[in-house]
SEDO-485325 format. One record per residue (C-alpha): x, y, z. Coordinates in steps of 0.001 Angstrom, whole numbers, m for minus. Example, Ala and Ser with C-alpha at 12.3 -4.5 7.8 and 13.67 -1.06 7.14 Angstrom:
! residues 2
SITE|12300|m4500|7800 $
SITE|13670|m1060|7140 $
END
This chain:
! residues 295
SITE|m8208|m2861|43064 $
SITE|m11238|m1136|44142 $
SITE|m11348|m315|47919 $
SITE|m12964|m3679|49324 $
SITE|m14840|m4588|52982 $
SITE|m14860|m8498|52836 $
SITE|m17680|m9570|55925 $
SITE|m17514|m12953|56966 $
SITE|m20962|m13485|58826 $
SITE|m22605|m16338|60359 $
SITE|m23775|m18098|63484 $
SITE|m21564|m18560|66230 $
SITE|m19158|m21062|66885 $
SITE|m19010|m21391|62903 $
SITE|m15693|m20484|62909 $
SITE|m15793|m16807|61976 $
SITE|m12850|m15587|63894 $
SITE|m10243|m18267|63374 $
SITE|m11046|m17652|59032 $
SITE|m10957|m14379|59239 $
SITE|m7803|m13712|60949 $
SITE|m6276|m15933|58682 $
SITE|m7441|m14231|55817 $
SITE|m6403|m10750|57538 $
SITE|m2984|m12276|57729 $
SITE|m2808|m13275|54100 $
SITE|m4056|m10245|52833 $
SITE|m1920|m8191|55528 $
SITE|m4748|m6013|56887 $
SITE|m6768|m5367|59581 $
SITE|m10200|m6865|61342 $
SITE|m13361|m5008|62706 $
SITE|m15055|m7096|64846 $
SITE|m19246|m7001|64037 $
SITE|m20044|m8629|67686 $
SITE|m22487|m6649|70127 $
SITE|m21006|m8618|72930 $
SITE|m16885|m8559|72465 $
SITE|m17078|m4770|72527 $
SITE|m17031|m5099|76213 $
SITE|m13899|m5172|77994 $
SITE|m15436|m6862|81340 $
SITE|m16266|m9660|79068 $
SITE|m14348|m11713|77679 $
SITE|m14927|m15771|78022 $
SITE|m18484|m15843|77829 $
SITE|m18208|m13838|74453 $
SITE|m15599|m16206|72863 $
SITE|m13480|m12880|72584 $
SITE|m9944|m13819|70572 $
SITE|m6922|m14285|72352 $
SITE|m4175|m12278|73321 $
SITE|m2167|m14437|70610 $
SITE|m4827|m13891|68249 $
SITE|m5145|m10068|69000 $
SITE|m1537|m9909|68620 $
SITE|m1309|m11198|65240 $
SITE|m4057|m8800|63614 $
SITE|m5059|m5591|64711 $
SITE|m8612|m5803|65520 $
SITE|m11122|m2874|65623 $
SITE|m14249|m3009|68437 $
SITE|m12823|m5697|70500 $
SITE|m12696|m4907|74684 $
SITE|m13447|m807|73471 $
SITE|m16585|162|75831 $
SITE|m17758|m999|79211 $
SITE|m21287|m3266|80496 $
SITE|m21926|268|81930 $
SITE|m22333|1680|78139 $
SITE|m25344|1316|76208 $
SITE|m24091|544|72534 $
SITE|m26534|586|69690 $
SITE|m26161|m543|65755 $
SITE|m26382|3088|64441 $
SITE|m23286|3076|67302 $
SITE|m21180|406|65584 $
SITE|m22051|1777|61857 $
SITE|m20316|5135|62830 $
SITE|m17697|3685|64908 $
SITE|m16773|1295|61648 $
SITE|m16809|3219|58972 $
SITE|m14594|5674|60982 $
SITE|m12180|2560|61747 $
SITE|m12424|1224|57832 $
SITE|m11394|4815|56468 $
SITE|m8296|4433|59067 $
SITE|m7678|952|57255 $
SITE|m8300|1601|53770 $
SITE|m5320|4269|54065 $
SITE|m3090|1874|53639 $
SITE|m5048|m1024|52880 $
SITE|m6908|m2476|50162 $
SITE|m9104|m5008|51717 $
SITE|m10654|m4801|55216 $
SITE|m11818|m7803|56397 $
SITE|m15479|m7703|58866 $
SITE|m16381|m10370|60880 $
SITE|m19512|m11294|63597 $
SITE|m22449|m12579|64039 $
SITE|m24450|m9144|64619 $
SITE|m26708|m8863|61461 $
SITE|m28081|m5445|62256 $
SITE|m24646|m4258|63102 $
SITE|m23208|m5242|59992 $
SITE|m26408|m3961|58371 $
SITE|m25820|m649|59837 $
SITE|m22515|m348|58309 $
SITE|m23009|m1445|54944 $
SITE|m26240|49|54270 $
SITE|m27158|2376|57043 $
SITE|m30286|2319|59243 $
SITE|m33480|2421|58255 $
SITE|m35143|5905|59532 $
SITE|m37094|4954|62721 $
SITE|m39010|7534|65606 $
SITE|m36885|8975|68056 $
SITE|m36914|7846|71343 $
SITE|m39751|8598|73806 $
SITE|m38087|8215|77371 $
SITE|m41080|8718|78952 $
SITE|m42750|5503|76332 $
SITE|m39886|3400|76450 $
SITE|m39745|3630|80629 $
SITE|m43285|2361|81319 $
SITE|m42553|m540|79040 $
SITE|m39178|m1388|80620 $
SITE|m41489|m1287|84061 $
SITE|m44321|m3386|82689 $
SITE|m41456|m5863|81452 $
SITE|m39656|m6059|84225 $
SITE|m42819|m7224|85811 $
SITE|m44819|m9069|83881 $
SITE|m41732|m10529|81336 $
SITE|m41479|m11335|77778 $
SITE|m44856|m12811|77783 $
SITE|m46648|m9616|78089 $
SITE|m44202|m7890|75647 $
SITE|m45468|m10875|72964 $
SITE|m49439|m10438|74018 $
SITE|m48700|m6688|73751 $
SITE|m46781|m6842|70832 $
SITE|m49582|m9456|69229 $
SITE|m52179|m6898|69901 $
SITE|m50645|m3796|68560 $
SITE|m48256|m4726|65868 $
SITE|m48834|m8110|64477 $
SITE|m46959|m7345|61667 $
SITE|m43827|m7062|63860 $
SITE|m45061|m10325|66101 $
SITE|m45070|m12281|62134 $
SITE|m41890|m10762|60857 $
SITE|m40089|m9145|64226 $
SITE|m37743|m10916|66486 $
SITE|m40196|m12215|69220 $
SITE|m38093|m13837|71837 $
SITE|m35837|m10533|71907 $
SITE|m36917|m8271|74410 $
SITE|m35196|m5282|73427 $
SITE|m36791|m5581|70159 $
SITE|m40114|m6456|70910 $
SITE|m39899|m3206|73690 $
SITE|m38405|m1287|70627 $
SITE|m41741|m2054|68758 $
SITE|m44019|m1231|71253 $
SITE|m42375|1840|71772 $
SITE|m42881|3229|67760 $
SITE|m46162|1842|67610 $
SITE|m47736|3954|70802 $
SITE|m45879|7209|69436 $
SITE|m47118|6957|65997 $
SITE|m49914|4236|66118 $
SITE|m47851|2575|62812 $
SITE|m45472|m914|62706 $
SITE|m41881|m152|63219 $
SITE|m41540|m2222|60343 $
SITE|m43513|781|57872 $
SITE|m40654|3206|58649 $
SITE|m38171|407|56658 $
SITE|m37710|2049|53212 $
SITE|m35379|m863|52400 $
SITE|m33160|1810|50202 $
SITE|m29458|1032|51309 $
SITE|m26956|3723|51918 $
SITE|m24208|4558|48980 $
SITE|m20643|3422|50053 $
SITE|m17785|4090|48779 $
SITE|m16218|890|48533 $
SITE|m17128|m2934|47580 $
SITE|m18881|m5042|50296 $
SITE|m18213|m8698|49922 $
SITE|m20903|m10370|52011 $
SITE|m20164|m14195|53103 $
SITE|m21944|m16548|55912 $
SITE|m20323|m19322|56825 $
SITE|m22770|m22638|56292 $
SITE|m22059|m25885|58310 $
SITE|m24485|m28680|58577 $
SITE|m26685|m27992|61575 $
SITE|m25513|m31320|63320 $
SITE|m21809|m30116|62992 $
SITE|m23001|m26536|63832 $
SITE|m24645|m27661|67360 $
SITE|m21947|m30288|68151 $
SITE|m19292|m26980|67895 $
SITE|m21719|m25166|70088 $
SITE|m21986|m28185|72993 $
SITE|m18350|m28358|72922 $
SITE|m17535|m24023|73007 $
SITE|m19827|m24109|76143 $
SITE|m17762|m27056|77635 $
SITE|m14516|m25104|76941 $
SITE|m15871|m21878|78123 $
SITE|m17017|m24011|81791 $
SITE|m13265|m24876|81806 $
SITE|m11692|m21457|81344 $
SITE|m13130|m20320|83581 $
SITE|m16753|m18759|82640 $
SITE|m19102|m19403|85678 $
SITE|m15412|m17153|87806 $
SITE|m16134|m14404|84968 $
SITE|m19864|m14004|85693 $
SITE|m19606|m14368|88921 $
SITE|m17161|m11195|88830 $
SITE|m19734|m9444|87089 $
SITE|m22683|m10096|89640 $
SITE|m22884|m6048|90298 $
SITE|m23655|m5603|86405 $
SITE|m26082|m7839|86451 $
SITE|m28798|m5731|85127 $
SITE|m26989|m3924|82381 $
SITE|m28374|m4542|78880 $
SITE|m24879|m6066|78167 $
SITE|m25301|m8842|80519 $
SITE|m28849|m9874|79339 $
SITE|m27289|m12506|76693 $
SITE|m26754|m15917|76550 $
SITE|m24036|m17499|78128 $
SITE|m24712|m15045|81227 $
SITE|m28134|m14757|82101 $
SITE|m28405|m18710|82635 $
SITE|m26101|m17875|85615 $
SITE|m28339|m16000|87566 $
SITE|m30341|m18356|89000 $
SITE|m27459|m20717|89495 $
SITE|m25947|m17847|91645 $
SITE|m29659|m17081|93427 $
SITE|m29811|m21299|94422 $
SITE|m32296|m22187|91933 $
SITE|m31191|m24372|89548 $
SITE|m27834|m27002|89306 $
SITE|m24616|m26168|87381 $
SITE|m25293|m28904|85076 $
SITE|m28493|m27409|84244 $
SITE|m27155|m24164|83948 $
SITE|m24781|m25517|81451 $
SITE|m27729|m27472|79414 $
SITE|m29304|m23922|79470 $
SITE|m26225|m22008|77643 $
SITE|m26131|m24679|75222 $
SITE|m29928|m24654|74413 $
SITE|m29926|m21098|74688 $
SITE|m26838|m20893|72121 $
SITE|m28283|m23274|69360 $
SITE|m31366|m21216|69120 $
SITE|m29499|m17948|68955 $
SITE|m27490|m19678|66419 $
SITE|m30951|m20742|64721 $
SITE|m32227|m17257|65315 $
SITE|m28856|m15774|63393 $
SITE|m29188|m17936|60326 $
SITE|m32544|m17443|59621 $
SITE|m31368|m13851|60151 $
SITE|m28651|m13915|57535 $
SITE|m30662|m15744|54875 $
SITE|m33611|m13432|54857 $
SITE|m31568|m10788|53768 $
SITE|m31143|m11964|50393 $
SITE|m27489|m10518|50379 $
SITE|m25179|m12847|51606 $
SITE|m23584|m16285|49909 $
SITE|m23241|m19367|52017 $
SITE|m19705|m20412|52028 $
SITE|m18064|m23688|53464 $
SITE|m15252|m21927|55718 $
SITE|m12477|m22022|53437 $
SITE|m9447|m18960|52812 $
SITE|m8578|m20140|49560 $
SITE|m11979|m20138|48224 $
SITE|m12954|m16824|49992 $
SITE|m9729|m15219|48342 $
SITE|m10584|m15843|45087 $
SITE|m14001|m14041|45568 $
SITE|m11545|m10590|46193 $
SITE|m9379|m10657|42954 $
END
């Protein structure tokens, strides 16, 4: 059997990490985890990180290995995984991938496409002008400069839309004309799955994650985190809501109606993600079915 990566994608609370570590089990190998947010060892409720059981019954790869104090980027995760797949595929056959990051797991399977260096001195007056004047100006900005980005780009992402900005006052072009589309060569198979559930199902999973992460525990966790409050890690749903729950603004029930808002349309935002890359099938979330895609 060729050397295989099988990625099981898809919006969160689909049911990505419960499939794939039975799959890992079945196939007795190991799991990278393609999540921007479980990398972080502070965080761990808010993220829907796996257990300790869970852990223990798989080894997993980019789960709790940096700090909120690190800034982690996709060209980041591509190294760090095809380092940890070359470590698997020693003595395994099949590695199994699994998150809902598209660019990360676009980063490992294809590569990056070839983008500007950083400016610092570029990138800091537009941190300054965002933090304030907010996403709105970044969109008016972005809508004047690059509207190719504000058609195509992800336009209720800050770092992105900041990102954009950025390329476009160094080299007066889109950040989206430096995409050559041309994916890197790898040297094994990539099997690339999304989980699909009906939206209603989807959302209802969603409302009842955020009630489950209110009961473990999840407004204690941020709380502990209050001193990391402005590190890119924390800017992500399921934390930021907390903020002004913490500063006496808003109620804990609207808090919680904000994290599971803010979830669905990340979920939304992650489908619509996975779709337009033309690369992945849409599979009901079964390990039987998914195995016989392998053989």
């Amino acid at each position: 059997m060729k050397k295989t990566c099988l990625i099981i994608a898809g919006p969160t609370a689909s049911g990505k990490t419960d499939l794939a570590i039975e799959i890992a089990l079945r196939l007795n190998t190991e799991i990278i985890s393609a999540d921007s947010r479980q990398c972080y060892k502070e965080m761990n409720i808010g993220v829907a990180k796996p257990s300790a059981a869970q852990l223990a019954q798989v080894p997993h790869h980019f789960i709790s290995s940096h700090s909120v104090r690190q800034s982690v980027t996709a060209a980041d995760f591509g190294e760090y995984a095809l380092t940890a797949i070359d470590k698997i595929f020693e003595s395994r056959d099949v590695a199994v991938m699994t998150g809902g990051t598209g660019l990360y797991i676009k980063a490992f399977a294809d590569g990056l496409d070839p983008v500007p260096a950083t400016d610092s001195a570029i990138r800091e007056a537009i941190s300054e002008a965002y933090a304030k004047n907010g996403i709105a100006w970044l969109q008016e900005e972005i809508n004047k400069l690059d509207p190719l980005f504000a058609v195509k780009g992800e336009m209720n992402n800050p770092r992105r839309i900041m990102r954009a900005l950025e390329v476009y006052r160094m080299t007066g072009k889109s950040i989206l004309s430096f995409h050559d589309k041309s994916a890197a060569e790898r040297p094994f198979r990539v099997i690339r799955l999304a989980i699909d559930r009906p939206r209603e199902e989807l959302y209802e999973r969603i409302n009842r994650r955020v009630d489950g992460m209110f009961s473990q525990g999840l407004k204690e966790e941020v709380a502990s985190l209050i001193d990391f409050k402005d590190c890119q890690a924390l800017q992500t749903v399921g934390y930021k809501e907390w903020w002004s729950y913490f500063d006496g603004e808003q109620s804990l029930d609207e808090t919680l109606d904000k994290i599971r808002q803010n979830t669905r349309q990340y979920a939304k935002r992650q489908l619509t993600w996975f779709r337009h890359q033309g690369n992945f099938s849409f599979v009901e979330p079964d390990a039987d079915s998914i195995l016989r895609l392998i053989d």
